[in-house]
C-alpha positions in Angstrom: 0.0 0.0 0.0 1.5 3.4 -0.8 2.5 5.2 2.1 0.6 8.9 2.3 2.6 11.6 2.1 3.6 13.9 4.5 3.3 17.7 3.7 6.0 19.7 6.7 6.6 23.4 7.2 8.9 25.0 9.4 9.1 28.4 11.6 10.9 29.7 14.5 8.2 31.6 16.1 8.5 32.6 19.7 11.8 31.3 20.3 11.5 27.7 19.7 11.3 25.7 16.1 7.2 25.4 15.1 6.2 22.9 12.8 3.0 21.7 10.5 2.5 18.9 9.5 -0.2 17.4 7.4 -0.6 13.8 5.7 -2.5 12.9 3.2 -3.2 14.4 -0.5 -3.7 18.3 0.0 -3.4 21.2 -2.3 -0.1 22.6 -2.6 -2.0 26.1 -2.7 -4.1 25.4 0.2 -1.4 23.8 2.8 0.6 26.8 1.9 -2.6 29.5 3.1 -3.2 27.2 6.1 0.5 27.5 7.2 0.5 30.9 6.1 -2.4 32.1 8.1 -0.9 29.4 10.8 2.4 31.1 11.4 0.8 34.7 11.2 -1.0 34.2 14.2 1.5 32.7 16.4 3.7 35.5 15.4 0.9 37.9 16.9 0.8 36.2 19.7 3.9 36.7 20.2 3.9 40.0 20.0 1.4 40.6 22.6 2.6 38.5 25.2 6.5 38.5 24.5 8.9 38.8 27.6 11.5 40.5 25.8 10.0 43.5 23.1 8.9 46.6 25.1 6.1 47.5 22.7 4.3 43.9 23.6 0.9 44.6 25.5 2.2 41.8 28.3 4.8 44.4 28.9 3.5 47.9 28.8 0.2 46.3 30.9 3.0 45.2 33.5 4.5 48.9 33.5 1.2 50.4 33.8 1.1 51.8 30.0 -2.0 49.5 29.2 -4.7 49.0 31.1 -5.9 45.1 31.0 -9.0 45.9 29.2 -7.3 48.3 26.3 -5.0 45.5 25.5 -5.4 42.6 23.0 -8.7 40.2 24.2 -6.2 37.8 24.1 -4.3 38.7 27.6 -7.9 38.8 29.6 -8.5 35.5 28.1 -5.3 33.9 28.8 -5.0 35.5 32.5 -8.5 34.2 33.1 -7.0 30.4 31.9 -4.1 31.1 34.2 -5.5 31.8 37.2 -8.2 28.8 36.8 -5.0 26.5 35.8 -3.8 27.8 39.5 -6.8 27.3 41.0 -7.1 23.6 39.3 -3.8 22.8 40.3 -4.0 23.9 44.3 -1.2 26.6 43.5 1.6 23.7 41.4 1.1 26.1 38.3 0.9 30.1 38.7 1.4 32.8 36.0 1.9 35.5 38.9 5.3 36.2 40.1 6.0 38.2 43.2 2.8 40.1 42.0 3.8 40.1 38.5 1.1 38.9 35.8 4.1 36.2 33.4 1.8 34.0 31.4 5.1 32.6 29.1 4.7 29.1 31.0 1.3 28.9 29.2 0.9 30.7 26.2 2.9 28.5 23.6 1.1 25.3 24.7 -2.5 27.4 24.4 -1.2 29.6 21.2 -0.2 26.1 19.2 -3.7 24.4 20.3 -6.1 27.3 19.2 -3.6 28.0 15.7 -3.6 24.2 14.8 -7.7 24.1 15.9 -8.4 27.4 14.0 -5.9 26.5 10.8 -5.6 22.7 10.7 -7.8 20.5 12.2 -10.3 21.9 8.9 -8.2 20.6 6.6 -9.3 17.0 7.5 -12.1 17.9 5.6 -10.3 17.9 2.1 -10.6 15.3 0.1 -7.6 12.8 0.6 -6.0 14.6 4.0 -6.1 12.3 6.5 -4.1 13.9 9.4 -2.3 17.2 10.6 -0.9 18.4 13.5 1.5 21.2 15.3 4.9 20.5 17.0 5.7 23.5 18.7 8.6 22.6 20.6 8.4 19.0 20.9 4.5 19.6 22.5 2.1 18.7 20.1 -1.6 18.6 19.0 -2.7 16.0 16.8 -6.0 15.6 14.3 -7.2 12.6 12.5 -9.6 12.6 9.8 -12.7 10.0 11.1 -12.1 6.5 9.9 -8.8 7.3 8.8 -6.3 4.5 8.9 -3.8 6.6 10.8 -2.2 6.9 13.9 0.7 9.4 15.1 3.3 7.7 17.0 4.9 10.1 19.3 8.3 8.9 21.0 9.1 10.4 24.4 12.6 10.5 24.3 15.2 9.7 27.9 15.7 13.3 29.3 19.5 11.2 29.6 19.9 10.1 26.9 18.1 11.7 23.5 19.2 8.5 21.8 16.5 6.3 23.4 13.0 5.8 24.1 11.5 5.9 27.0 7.8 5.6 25.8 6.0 5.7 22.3 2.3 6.8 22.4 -0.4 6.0 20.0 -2.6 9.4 19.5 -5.3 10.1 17.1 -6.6 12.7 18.4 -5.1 14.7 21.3 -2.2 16.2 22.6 1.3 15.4 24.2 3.0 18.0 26.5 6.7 17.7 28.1 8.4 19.3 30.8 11.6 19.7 32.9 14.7 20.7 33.8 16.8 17.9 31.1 17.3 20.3 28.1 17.3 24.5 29.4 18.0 23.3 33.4 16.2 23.9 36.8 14.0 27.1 35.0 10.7 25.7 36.7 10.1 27.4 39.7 8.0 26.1 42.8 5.0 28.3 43.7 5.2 27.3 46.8 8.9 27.9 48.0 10.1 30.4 45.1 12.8 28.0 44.9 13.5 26.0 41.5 11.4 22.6 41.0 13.6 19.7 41.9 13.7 15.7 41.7 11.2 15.2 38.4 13.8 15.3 35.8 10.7 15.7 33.1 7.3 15.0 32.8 5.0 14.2 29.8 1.2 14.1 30.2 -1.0 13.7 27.4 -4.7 14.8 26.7 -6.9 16.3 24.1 -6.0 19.7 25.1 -2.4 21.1 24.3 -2.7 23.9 27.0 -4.1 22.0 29.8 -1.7 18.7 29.0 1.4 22.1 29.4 0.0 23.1 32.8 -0.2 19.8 34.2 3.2 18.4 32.4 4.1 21.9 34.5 2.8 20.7 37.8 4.0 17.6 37.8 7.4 18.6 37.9 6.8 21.3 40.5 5.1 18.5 42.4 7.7 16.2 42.2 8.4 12.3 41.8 7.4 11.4 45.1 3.8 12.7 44.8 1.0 11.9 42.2 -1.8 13.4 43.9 -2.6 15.7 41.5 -3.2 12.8 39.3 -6.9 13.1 40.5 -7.5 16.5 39.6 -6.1 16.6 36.3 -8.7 14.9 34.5 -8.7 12.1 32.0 -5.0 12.3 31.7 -2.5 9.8 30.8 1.7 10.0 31.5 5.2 9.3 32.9 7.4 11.1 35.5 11.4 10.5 35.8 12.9 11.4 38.4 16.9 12.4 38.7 18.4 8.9 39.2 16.3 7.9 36.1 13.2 5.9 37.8 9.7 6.5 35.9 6.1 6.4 36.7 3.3 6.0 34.8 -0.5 6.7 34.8 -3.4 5.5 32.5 -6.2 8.4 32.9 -5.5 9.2 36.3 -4.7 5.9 37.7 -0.4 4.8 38.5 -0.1 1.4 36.8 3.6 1.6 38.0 7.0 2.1 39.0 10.3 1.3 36.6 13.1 0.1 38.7 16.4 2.3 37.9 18.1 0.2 36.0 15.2 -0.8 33.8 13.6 2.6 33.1 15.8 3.8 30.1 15.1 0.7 28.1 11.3 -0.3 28.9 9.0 1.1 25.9 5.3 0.6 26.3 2.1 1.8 24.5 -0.6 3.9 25.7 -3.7 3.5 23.9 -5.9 6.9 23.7 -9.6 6.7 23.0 -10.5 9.2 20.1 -10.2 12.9 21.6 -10.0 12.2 24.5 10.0 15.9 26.6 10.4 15.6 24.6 8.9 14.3 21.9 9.0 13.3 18.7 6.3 12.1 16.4 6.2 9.6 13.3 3.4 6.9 11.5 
């Protein structure tokens, strides 16, 4: 059987590498409007909530230039998401930093869910596209066309060794969210202590939703190897932890099916098998 192709374009938009990618037969014409249109957005987005230009509206509404409600819609709506992501998580995930409103621990999870929902999740409604989906940073959001024959296999790779596979994960619909201190260091800071997150090396948690699988990938690190009673909270969510010294633990929709001894956890692959809609990674057929 022929293998489908596989249509990829690639942007570096708000500091990491963003990519599209959509399988299937599309129109050479259309697949470049969708990325177009795609990429435009996310680069709007980052202009309204960048850290680091002093015209962006996160900035001149933290120096008192712009009041919240004369800035984009987009920074009420995202602070709202914040502060419910804080309440949801009893405090693991905040956007507010000694009373400083920083939402760039959420928006690129939330920016490539709603650009990928708005730009190519309606290509799977063209004739011979049977999948697309966004890798912003090795998080992703993945569409399948109904009663394709497709599945995205999405690798989450030893935060030890980027050689190896600690996980692959069957998604048809969903999303797949990594975080941790293995590639940029101990930049997650605990809420609770104001000290940096220690002892989860990463955490991956995928769900249907990009921006709520970043929070929680988020909190689980802040809350540490030790405790997964979050788990409960989180919703239908399904995942590993690794700790320091390389031990994992798993959960299938918010229930721990187990703990990897050390020596075992770099070289155990298993599959997670995700009901339709219901790191880093890396994603393949």
């Amino acid at each position: 059987m022929r293998r489908p192709p596989r249509h990829v374009e690639v942007a570096g938009i708000m500091g990491t590498a963003i990519s599209v990618h959509v399988i299937g037969d599309v129109d050479s014409h259309v697949f470049a409007a969708a990325t177009a249109a795609l990429f435009d957005e996310l680069r709007l987005v980052d202009r309204v909530f960048s850290p680091y230009r002093d015209d962006s509206d996160l900035l001149r509404v933290a120096r008192g230039e712009l009041a919240m409600v004369d800035a984009s819609p987009w920074v009420a709506e995202v602070a709202q998401a914040c502060a419910q992501a804080e309440s949801d998580t009893g405090g693991l995930f905040t956007a507010t930093w000694a009373g400083v409103f920083d939402p760039t621990g959420y928006v690129k999870g939330w920016a490539a869910e709603r650009t990928a929902r708005a730009h190519l999740a309606p290509l799977l409604e063209c004739p011979g596209v049977i999948a697309a989906g966004i890798n912003a940073g090795g998080d992703l959001q993945l569409f399948t066309a109904p009663g394709a024959d497709w599945t995205w296999n999405v690798a989450i790779v030893d935060p030890f060794d980027r050689t190896r596979m600690l996980a692959t994960v069957p998604v048809r619909d969903g999303a797949v969210a990594t975080s941790g201190s293995a590639e940029r260091g101990a930049h997650i800071i605990d809420p609770r202590s104001g000290r940096a997150a220690t002892g989860a090396a990463s955490a991956t948690v995928v769900s249907a939703s990009l921006a709520h699988a970043d929070v929680w990938a988020t909190a689980a690190v802040v809350a540490g190897f030790d405790d997964l009673g979050w788990i409960g909270r989180a919703g239908p969510t399904t995942g590993l932890i690794v700790d320091d010294a390389g031990r994992v633990r798993r959960w299938l929709d918010g229930v721990e099916v187990g703990v990897d001894p050390v020596d075992q956890a770099a070289r155990r692959i298993f599959s997670i098998d995700l009901p339709r809609a219901s790191s880093s990674t890396s994603l393949s057929r």
